[in-house]
C-alpha positions as CSV (number, residue, x, y, z in Angstrom):
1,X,0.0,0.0,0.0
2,X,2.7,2.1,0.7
3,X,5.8,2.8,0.2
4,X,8.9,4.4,2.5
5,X,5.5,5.9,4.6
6,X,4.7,7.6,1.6
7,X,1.3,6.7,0.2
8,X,0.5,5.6,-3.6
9,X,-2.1,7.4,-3.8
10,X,-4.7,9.8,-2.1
11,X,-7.2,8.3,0.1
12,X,-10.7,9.6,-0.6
13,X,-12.9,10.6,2.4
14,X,-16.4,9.6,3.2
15,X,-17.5,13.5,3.0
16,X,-17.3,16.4,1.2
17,X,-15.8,19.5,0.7
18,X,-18.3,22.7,1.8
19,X,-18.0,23.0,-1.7
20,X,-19.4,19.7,-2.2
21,X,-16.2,19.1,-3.8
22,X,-14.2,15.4,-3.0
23,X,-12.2,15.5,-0.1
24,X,-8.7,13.3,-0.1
25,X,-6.4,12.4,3.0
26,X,-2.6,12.3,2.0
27,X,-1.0,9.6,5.1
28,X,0.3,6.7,5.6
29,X,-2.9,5.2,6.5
30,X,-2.7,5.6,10.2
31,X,-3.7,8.6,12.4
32,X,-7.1,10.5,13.1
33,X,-8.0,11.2,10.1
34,X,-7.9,8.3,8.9
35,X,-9.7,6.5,12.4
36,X,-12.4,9.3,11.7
37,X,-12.5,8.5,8.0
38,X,-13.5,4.2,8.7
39,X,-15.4,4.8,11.6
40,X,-17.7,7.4,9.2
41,X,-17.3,4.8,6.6
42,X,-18.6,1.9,8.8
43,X,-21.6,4.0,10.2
44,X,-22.5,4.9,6.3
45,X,-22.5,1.2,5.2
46,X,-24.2,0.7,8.5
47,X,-27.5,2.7,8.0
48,X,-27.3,1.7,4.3
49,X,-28.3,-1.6,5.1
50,X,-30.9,-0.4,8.0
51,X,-32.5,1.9,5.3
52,X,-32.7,-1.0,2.8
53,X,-33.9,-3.6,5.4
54,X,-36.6,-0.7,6.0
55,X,-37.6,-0.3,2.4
56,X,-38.1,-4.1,1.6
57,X,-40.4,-3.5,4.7
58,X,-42.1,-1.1,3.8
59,X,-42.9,-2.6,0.4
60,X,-43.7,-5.9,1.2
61,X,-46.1,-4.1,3.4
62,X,-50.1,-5.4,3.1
63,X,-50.9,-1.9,3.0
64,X,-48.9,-0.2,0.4
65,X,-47.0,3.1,0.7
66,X,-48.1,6.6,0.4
67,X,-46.6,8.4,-2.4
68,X,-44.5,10.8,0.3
69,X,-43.5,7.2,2.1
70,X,-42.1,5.9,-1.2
71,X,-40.4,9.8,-1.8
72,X,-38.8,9.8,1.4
73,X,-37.7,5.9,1.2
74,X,-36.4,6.4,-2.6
75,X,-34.2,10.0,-1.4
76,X,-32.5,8.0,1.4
77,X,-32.1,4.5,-0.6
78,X,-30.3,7.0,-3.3
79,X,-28.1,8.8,-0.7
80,X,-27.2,5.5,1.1
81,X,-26.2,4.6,-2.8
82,X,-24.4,7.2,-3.0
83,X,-22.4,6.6,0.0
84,X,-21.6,2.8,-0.6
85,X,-20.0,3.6,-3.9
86,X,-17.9,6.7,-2.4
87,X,-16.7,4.0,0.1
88,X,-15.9,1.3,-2.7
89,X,-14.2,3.8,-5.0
90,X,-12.0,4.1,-1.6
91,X,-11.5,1.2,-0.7
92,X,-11.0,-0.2,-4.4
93,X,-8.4,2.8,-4.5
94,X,-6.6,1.1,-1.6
95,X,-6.1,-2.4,-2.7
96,X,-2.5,-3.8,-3.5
């Protein structure tokens, strides 16, 4: 992953800029940042798989959803998406 304590390559973080721009973390993989960085990334995969458990739910509900339900539902299933595939492209970045 590394080499000398110099990384290959920029690890992105789980958040954005104010900008909304990509934020990257230059180390060697260990320090606060970095702790902050997977414990952010853990809690996103986290309620990514609460919110899906939720939705197949709330679908397979007798009753079905109201249309602001299935709004609401759909917003945080595409922002739990979102966040997944900002962790993969990190972690994908990261492998030997």
């Amino acid at each position: 992953m590394t080499t000398e304590n110099h990384p290959t390559e920029p690890r992105l973080l789980p958040w954005p800029s104010p900008d909304g721009k990509p934020c990257y973390l230059i180390s060697d993989g260990d320090g606060r940042i970095s702790d902050l960085a997977d414990d952010i990334e853990e809690l996103q995969l986290d309620l990514a798989s609460e919110i899906l458990t939720h939705s197949r739910l709330m679908l397979s509900a007798a009753e079905p959803p109201r249309p602001v339900e299935l709004r609401f539902v759909a917003y945080r299933l595409a922002e739990s998406l979102h966040d997944a595939l900002r962790v993969a492209e990190s972690r994908g970045r990261r492998l030997p």
